[in-house]
C-alpha positions, 0 to 999 in steps of 0.5 A: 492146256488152254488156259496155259496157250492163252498166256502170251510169250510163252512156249507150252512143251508139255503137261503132266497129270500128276494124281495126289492121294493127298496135297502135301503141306510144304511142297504138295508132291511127294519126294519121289514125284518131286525129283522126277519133277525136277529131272525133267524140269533141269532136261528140259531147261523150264524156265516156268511151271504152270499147276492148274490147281490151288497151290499156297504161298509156302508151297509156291515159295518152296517148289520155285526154291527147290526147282529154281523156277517161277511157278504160277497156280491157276489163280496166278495164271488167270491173272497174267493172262487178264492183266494182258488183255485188259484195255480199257481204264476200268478193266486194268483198274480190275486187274490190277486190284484182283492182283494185289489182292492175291499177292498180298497172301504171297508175301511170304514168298515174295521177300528173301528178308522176311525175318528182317525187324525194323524199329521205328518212332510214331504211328508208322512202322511200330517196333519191331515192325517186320517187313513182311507187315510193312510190305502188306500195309503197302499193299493195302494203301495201293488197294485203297487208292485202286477202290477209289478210282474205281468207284468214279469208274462206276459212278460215270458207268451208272450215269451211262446206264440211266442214260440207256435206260432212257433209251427205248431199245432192249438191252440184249447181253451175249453170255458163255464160256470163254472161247465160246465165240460171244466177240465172233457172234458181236462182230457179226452182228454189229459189224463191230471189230472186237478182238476174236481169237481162239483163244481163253479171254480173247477179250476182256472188257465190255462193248456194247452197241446199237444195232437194228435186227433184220426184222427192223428192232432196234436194240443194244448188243453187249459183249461181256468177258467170259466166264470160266469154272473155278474163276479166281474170287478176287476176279469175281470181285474186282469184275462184279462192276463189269458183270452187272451189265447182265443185270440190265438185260431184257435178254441173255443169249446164253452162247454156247461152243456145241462142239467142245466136249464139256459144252455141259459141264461149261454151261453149268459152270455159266449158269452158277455164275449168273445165279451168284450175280443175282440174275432173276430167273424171269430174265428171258434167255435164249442159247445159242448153240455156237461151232455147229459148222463143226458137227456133222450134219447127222450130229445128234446134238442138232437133233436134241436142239431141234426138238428143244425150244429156245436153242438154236443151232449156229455159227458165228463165223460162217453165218449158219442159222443166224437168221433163226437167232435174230428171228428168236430175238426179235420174237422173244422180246416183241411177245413179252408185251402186257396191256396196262393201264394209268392215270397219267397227270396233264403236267407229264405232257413229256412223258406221254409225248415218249408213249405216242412215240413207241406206238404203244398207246391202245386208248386215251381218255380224259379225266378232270386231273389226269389222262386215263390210258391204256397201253400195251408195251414190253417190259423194256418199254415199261422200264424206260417209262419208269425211269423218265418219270423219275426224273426231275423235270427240267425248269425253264430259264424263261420267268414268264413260263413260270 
């Protein structure tokens, strides 16, 4: 029903839960069900059918066919709702891709003229080529342009993540649930006004900023979309290049809505998704325990996330326990310091002007060819350093520098 309110234009006037003993083949209800089906459908002058489940093309073709209505499954659904929120160049790139890959199994129902043949000379539309065959390699072409444009996306998202990386802030990602209150818990936080509904997928694309905790870190807050069970694969495809920005991470604050009744089965369902982009274990996380302004203050949740270390209580929109929130931030990635110890050659003055100024440089001992130094740094800290040193020095245009 949710998933169903999100699309826009659309007046919900009810659901059914329909239990199948089995999904029949042609039609996936039986007779009987069908017709009272059709009954209520012809009553109520329904003009759409939303089924939250898989449906195959040839049982979307013959129930739109029998009911005289346009019938989309869940998959279909996620996509109209994903193709109206999408803003940004490389979020409509996404959908638009996602969506051509799923109609492109729905020809068979895309087309009255399927048994149409078209004879033709040359290397386009062999023979006796059917529509049908013509209509997919159309597609395929338009897919073939969409990947292209999206590997220039992602080659200029990757020259902004070498940017941030040069950056010595942390990375700090907000993951969940859709409709757990990720773009609510941003905008508080940044003073940022991204899009914040109560809605599924209120937003869709990726926001990061820059912003200064209470305790004074510095570090880069990133939205991303939220994650649902069952999320269509051509949307975990289209979208992995989106999702990867919790690869960079040096924090995931896992968000959580306390207060809806499946808050379990939804962080379950976040966490299999995190394990299947490949996000290490030894990332640090914390969760955010979102919507307790709507428990009672005797809630026994709130007693569980009192005795559990790394949950915290709060709520995005009324300011409640995010103090705490920003405390364990602040604490989580400030105490994963480690002192280290390197040769650094005389020629990296550059590099180790950027280690004098994070302050993490504990003491400096010369060598013949190197400064030997000790350091004590974070994790992030120690990634910036790596990826400056990767660099390729830059020459000076001066010939007596050289």
């Amino acid at each position: 029903m949710a998933l169903a309110e999100a699309l826009p234009g659309v007046n919900l006037v009810g659901g059914e839960i329909v239990r199948l003993p089995r999904a029949h083949p042609g039609k996936l209800f039986g007779s009987g069900k069908l017709e009272e089906l059709k009954a209520r459908i012809q009553a109520e002058e329904i003009e759409l059918v939303l089924i939250d489940g898989p449906v195959s093309p040839v049982q979307q073709r013959n129930l739109e066919r029998d009911w005289k209505v346009k019938l989309l499954d869940r998959t279909g659904l996620i996509l109209e709702i994903f193709a109206d929120r999408a803003r940004t160049r490389e979020g409509v790139l996404q959908v638009e891709l996602a969506a051509l890959s799923y109609q492109r199994t729905r020809l068979v129902r895309a087309w009255t003229h399927l048994e149409r043949q078209r004879g033709g000379l040359g290397f386009v539309g062999g023979p006796g080529e059917t529509q049908i065959e013509a209509d997919r390699r159309a597609i395929d072409t338009q897919m073939v342009r969409l990947r292209r444009q999206l590997e220039k996306v992602a080659k200029t998202r990757e020259l902004h993540r070498e940017a941030r990386r040069r950056v010595p802030y942390p990375i700090v990602a907000l993951v969940g649930y859709t409709n757990a209150g990720k773009s609510t818990l941003f905008n508080r936080m940044t003073g940022a006004e991204v899009m914040a509904k109560d809605m599924l997928f209120a937003s869709l694309d990726p926001t990061m900023r820059a912003v200064q905790l209470p305790g004074g870190l510095q570090v880069i807050l990133s939205d991303t979309v939220g994650f649902i069970s069952d999320l269509p694969t051509q949307l975990v495809a289209a979208f992995r290049a989106t999702l990867e920005e919790v690869l960079e991470a040096d924090l995931i604050v896992h968000v959580r809505d306390i207060s809806h009744p499946e808050s379990e089965t939804q962080a379950e369902d976040v966490e299999s998704i995190l394990d299947e982009l490949g996000v290490a274990n030894a990332t640090p996380r914390i969760e955010v325990w979102n919507k307790a302004d709507l428990l009672g203050s005797d809630d026994p949740r709130l007693t569980v996330a009192a005795r559990t270390p790394g949950v915290f209580p709060a709520s995005a929109l009324t300011g409640q326990g995010l103090e705490e929130v920003f405390a364990a931030i602040t604490e989580t990635l400030d105490g994963a310091r480690t002192i280290a110890s390197m040769d650094l050659p005389y020629s990296e003055g550059r590099a180790r002007a950027w280690l004098h100024e994070q302050g993490v440089v504990l003491s400096e001992d010369p060598g013949e060819a190197a400064m030997h130094l000790t350091v004590n740094w974070t994790a992030t800290q120690r990634r910036r350093f790596e990826a400056l040193l990767s660099e390729p020095a830059v020459k000076s245009d001066d010939p007596q520098s050289s």
